[in-house]
KEPA-846369 format. One record per residue (C-alpha): residue in three letters; x, y, z; residue number from 1. Coordinates in Angstrom, 2 decimals. Last residue first. Example, Ala and Ser with C-alpha at 12.3 -4.5 7.8 and 13.67 -1.06 7.14 Angstrom:
// residues 2
+------+---------+---------+---------+-----+
! code !    east !   north !      up ! pos !
+------+---------+---------+---------+-----+
!  ser !   13.67 !   -1.06 !    7.14 !   2 !
!  ala !   12.30 !   -4.50 !    7.80 !   1 !
+------+---------+---------+---------+-----+
END
This chain:
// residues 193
+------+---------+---------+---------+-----+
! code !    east !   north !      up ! pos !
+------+---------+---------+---------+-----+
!  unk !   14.20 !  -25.55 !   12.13 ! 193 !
!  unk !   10.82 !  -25.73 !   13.58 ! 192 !
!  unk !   10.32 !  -22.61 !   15.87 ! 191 !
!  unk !   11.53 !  -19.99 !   13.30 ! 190 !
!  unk !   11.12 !  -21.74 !   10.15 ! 189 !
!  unk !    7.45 !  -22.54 !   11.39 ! 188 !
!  unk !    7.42 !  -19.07 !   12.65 ! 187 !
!  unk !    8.96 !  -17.91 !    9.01 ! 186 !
!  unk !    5.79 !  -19.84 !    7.25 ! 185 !
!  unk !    3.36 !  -18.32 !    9.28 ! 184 !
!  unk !    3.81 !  -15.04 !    8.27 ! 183 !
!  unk !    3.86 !  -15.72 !    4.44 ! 182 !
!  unk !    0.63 !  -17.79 !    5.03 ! 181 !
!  unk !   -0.97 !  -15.49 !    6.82 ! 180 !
!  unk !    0.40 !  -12.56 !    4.73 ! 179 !
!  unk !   -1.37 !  -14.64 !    1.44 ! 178 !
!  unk !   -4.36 !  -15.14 !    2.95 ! 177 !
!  unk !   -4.46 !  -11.59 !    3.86 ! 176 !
!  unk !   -3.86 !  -10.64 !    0.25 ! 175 !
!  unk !   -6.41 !  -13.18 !   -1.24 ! 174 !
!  unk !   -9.22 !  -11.81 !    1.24 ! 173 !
!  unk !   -8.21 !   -7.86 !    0.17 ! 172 !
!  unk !   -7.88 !   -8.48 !   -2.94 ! 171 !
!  unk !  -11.13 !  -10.66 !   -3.67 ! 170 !
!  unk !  -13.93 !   -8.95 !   -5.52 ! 169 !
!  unk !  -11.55 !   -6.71 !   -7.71 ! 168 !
!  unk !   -9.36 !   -9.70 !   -8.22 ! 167 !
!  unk !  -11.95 !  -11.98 !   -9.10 ! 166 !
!  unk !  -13.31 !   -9.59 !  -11.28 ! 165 !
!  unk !  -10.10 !   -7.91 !  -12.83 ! 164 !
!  unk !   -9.02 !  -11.41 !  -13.32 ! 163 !
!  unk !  -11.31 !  -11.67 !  -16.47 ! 162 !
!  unk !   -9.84 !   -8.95 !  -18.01 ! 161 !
!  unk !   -6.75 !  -10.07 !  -19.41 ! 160 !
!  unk !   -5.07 !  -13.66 !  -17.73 ! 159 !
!  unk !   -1.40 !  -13.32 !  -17.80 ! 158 !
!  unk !   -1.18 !   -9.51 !  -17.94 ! 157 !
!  unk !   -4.08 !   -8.88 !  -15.28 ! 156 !
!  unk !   -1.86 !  -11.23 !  -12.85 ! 155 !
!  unk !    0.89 !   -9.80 !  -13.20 ! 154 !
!  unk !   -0.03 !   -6.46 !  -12.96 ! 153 !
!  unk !   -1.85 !   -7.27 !   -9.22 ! 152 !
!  unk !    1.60 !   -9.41 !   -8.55 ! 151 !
!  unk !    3.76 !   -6.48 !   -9.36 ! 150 !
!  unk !    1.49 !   -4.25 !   -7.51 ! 149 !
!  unk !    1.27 !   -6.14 !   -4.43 ! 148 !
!  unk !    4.69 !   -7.92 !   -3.99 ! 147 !
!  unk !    6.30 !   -4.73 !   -4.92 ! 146 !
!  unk !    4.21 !   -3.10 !   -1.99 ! 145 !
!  unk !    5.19 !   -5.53 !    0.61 ! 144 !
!  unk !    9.06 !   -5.72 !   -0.29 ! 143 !
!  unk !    9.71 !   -2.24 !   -0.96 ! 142 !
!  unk !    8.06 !   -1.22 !    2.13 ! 141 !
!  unk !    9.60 !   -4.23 !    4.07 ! 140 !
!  unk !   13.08 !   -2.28 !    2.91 ! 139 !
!  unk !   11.84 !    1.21 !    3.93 ! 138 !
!  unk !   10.72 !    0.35 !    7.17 ! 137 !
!  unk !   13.55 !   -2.13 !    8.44 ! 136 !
!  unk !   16.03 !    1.00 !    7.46 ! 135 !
!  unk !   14.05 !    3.65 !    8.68 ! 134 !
!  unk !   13.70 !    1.49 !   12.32 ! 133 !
!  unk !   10.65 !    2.45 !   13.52 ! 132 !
!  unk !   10.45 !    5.34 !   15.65 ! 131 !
!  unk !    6.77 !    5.38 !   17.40 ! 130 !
!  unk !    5.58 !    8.50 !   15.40 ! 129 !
!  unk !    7.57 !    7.33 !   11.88 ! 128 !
!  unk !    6.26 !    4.15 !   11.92 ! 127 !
!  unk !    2.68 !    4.87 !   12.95 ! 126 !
!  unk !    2.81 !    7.74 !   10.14 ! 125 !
!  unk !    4.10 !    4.73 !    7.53 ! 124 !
!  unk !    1.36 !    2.67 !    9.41 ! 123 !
!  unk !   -1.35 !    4.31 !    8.96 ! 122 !
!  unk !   -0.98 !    5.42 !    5.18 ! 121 !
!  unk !   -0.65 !    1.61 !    4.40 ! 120 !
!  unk !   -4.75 !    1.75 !    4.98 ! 119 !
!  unk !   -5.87 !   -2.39 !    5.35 ! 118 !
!  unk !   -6.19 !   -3.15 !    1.65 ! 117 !
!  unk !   -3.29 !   -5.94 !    1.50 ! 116 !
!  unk !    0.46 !   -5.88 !    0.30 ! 115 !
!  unk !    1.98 !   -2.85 !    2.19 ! 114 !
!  unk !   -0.16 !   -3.07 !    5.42 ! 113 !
!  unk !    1.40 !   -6.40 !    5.82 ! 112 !
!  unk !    5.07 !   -5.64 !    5.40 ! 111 !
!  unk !    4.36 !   -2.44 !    7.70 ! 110 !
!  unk !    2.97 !   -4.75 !   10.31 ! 109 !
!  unk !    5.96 !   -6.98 !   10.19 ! 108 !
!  unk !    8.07 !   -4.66 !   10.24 ! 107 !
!  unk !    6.17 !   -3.07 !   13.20 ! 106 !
!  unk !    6.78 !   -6.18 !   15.39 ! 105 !
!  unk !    8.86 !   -5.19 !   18.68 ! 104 !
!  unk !    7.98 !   -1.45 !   18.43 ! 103 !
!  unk !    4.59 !   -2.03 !   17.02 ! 102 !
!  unk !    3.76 !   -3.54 !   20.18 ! 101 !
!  unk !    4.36 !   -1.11 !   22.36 ! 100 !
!  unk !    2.13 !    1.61 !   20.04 !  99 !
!  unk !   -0.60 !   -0.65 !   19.05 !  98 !
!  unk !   -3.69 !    0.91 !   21.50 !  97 !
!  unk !   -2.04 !    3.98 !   21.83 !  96 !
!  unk !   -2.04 !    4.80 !   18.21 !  95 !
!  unk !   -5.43 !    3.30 !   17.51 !  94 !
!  unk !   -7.00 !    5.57 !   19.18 !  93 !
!  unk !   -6.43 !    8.27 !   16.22 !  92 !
!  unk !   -7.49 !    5.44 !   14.18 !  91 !
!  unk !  -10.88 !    6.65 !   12.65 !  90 !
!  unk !   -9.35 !    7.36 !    9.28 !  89 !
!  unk !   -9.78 !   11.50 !    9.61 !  88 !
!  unk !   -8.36 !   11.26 !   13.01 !  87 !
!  unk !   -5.64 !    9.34 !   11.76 !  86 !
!  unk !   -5.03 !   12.24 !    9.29 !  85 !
!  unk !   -5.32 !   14.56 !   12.05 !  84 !
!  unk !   -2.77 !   13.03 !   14.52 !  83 !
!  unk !   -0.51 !   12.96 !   11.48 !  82 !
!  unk !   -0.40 !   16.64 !   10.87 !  81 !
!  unk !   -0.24 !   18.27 !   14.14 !  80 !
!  unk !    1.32 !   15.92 !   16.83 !  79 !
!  unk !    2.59 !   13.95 !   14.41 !  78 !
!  unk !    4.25 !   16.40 !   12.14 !  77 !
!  unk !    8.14 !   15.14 !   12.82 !  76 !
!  unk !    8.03 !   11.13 !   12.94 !  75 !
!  unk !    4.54 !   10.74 !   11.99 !  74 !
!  unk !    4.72 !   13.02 !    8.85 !  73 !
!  unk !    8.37 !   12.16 !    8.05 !  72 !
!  unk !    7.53 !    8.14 !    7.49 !  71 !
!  unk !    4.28 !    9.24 !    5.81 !  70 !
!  unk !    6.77 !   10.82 !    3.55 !  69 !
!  unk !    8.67 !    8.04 !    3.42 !  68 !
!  unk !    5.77 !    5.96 !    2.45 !  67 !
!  unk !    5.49 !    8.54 !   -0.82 !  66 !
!  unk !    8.56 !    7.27 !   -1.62 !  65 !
!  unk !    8.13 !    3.44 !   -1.45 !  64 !
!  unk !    4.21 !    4.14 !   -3.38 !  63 !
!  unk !    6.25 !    6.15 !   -6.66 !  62 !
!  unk !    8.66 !    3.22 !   -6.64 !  61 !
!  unk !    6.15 !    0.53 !   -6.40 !  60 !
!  unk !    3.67 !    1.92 !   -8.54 !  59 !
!  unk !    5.84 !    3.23 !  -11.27 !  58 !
!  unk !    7.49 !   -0.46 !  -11.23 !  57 !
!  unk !    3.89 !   -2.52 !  -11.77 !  56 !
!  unk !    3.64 !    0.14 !  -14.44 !  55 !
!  unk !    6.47 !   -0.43 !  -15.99 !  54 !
!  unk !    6.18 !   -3.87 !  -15.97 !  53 !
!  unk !    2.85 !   -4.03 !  -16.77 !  52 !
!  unk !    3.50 !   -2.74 !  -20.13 !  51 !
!  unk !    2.58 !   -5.26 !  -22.27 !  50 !
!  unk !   -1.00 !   -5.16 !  -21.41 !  49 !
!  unk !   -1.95 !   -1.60 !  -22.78 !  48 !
!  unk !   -5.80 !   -1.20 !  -21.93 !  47 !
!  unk !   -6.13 !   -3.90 !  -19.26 !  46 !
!  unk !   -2.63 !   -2.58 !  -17.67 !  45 !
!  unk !   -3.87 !    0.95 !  -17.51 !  44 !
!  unk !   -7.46 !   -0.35 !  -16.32 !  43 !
!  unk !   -5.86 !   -2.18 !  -13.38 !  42 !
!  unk !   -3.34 !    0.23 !  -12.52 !  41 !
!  unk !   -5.42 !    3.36 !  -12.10 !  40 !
!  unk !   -7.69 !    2.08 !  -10.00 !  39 !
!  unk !   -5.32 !   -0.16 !   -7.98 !  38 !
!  unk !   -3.66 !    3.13 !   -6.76 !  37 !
!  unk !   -5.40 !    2.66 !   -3.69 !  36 !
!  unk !   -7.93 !    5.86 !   -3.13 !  35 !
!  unk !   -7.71 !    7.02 !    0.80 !  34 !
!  unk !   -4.87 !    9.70 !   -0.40 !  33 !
!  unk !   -2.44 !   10.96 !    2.73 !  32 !
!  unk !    0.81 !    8.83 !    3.14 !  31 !
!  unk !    0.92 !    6.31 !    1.00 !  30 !
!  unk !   -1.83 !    7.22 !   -1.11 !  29 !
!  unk !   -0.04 !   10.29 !   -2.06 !  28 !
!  unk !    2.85 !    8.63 !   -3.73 !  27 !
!  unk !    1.05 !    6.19 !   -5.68 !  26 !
!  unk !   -1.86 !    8.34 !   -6.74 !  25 !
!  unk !    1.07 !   10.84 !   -8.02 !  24 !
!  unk !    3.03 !    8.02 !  -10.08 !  23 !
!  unk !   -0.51 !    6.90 !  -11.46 !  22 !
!  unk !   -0.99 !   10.61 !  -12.58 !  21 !
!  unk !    2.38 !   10.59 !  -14.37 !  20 !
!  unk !    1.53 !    7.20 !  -16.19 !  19 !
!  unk !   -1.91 !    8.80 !  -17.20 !  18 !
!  unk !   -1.02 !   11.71 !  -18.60 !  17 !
!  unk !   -2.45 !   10.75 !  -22.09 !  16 !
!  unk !   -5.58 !   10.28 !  -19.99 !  15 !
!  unk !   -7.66 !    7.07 !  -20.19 !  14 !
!  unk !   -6.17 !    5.95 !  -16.54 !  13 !
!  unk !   -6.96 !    9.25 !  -14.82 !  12 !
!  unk !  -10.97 !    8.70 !  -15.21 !  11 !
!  unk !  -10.16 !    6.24 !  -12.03 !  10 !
!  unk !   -9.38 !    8.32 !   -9.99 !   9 !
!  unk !  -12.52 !   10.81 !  -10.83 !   8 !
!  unk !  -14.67 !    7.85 !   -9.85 !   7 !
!  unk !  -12.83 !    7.18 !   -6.42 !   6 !
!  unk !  -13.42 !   10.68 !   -5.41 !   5 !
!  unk !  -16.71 !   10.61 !   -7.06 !   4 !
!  unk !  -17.32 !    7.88 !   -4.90 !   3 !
!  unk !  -15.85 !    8.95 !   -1.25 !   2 !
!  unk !  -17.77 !   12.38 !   -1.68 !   1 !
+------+---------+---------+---------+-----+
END
């Protein structure tokens, strides 16, 4: 089911329609959709390279919003709505387990979840459910997933198709690198300076 899911995703990028359905992908996946948006944006920005921008943008924007309504899910449907979708993820236990902590450091875990693979989705209904700041949430969100898509869109712009490989194979190891790095950089500021 998971594969024709993914293959009828990514039919959406020949379609006239296409921007529109990338805009939906985008919204959805943030809250509800296991697809990433990814398969729409790579082949839309492989077909029609100059406007990565836009698309990059769409992604973002579309992505921010549907966060919020992940946001709204765990904050006021939890105990019907979002308990289910984490149940359908296999992180229902997962809510107890990173509940405290999220508290103290759940910007940091939505800035994460928003640039690499691990399911944003389950941390915009974490951050609603355990009360994360709206204001920390949305601006990390805008942060993390303009980093993603903007640097995804980049990166097929400035080198063409054969990025889509190494980016395809690697995303999810280049993106944690990056967050480690990112991360580790403020402590150093932190503890250093």
């Amino acid at each position: 089911m998971l594969r024709r899911l993914y293959d009828w995703t990514l039919s959406l990028a020949s379609r006239k329609s296409a921007q529109w359905w990338l805009a939906g992908v985008s919204f959805i996946e943030s809250s509800v959709f296991p697809i990433p948006p990814d398969t729409l944006l790579i082949p839309m920005v492989l077909s029609y390279r100059a406007k990565w921008l836009r698309y990059a943008l769409i992604c973002t924007i579309s992505s921010v919003a549907g966060a919020l309504l992940g946001y709204a899910i765990g904050a006021f449907l939890y105990d019907t709505v979002g308990q289910s979708i984490l149940a359908f993820y296999g992180q229902e236990q997962a809510f107890q387990r990173i509940a405290d902590w999220y508290n103290r450091w759940g910007g940091w875990g939505v800035l994460f979840a928003a640039v690499t693979p691990f399911p944003y989705k389950v941390l915009t209904i974490f951050s609603g459910a355990t009360g994360l700041n709206l204001a920390v949430f949305i601006v990390v969100s805008i942060l993390g997933r303009s980093l993603r898509f903007f640097l995804v869109a980049g990166l097929l712009y400035r080198f063409g198709p054969p990025i889509r490989t190494f980016i395809e194979k690697n995303l999810g190891l280049l993106f944690t690198l990056f967050m480690v790095l990112l991360i580790g950089g403020f402590v150093a500021v932190r503890y250093i300076f």
